[in-house]
N, C-alpha and C positions, 0 to 999 in steps of 0.2 A: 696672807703671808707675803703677797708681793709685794704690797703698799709699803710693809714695815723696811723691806728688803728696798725700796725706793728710794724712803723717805730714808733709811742711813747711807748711801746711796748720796744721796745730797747731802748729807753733813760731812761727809769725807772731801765732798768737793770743794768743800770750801764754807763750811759750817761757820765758821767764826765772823763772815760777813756778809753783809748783804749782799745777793748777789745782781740787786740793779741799783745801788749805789755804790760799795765798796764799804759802805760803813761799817763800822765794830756793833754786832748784836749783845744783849745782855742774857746769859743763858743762866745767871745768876737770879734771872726774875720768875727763871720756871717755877712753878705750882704757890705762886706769892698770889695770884691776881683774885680778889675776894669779890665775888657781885655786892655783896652785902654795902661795903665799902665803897663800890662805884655808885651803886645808887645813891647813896649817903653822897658823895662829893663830884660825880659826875664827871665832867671834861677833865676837871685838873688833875682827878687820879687816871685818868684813861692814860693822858698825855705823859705819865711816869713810867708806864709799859711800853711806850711805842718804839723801841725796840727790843721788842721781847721777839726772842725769834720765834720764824710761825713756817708751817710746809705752804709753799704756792705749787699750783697745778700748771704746769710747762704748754699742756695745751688742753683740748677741753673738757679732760676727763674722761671720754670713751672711749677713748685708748688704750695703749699697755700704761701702766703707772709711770710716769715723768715729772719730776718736783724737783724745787730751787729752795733752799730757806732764803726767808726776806726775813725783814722787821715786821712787827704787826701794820704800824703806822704804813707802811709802802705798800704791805697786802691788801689793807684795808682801801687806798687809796686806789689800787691798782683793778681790787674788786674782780669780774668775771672776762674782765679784760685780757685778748692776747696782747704779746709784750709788744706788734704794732703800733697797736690800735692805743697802748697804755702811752707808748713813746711818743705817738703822736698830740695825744694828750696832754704828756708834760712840756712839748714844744711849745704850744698854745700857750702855755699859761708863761710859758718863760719870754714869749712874745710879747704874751698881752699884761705882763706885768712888767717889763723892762722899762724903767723911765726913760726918756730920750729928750737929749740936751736939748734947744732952738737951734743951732748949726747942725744938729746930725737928724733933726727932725726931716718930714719930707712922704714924698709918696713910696717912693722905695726902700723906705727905712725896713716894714715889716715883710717884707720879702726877703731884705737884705741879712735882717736877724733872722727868720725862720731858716736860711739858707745856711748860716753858719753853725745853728741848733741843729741841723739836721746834719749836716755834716762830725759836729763833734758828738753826734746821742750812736753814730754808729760803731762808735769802739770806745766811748768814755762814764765816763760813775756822772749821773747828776750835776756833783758839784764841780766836776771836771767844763759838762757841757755851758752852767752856767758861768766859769769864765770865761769861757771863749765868747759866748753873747756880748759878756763885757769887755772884750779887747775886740771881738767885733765888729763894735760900734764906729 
């Protein structure tokens, strides 16, 4: 009974979105997602849930019950990850996928982006910290 008490719990918090992007969940996908079906067509129907909202675990589960709804896609991405260790994660890749002009290129370019990723993932949604990278630059 305390999980269920948790998990509503987190939908009252803020159930309508994600709560490590900000994005709009689809609660309209609940009890739609058919294995049958994914087998059959695989990534492309996974990718039509991937905001289907799902409970994440706040920290490593052997504790009292603490949960966030995400999207499936961000749970799945974020996996057994705390939200560090996950944040750290998506700095990486917003590093390491950042094109960079020949003028802005350099040895302190990825310092200079990880610096400002890390600066805007401590109070921002994703898409938030990914423009700061890009006005960053």
């Amino acid at each position: 009974m305390e999980y269920k008490r948790a998990i509503h719990r987190a939908v009252e918090r803020g159930g309508d979105r994600d709560t490590y992007t900000g994005q709009s969940l689809r609660w309209d996908l609940i009890s739609l997602y058919s294995n049958a079906e994914s087998e059959e067509r695989g990534r492309a129907y996974k990718k039509e849930f991937g905001d289907l909202p799902t409970v994440d675990h706040v920290a490593d589960g052997l504790g009292p019950a603490d949960f966030v709804i995400c999207s499936w896609r961000v749970n799945d991405a974020k996996n057994d990850l705390d939200l560090s260790e996950f944040l750290d994660v998506c700095r990486a890749v917003l590093v390491h996928s950042s094109p960079v002009s020949e003028e802005q290129s350099g040895p302190d370019q990825a310092h200079r982006l990880t610096a400002v990723a890390t600066s805007a993932c401590r109070s921002s949604s994703l898409t938030e910290v990914a423009a700061a990278v890009e006005l960053g630059r």
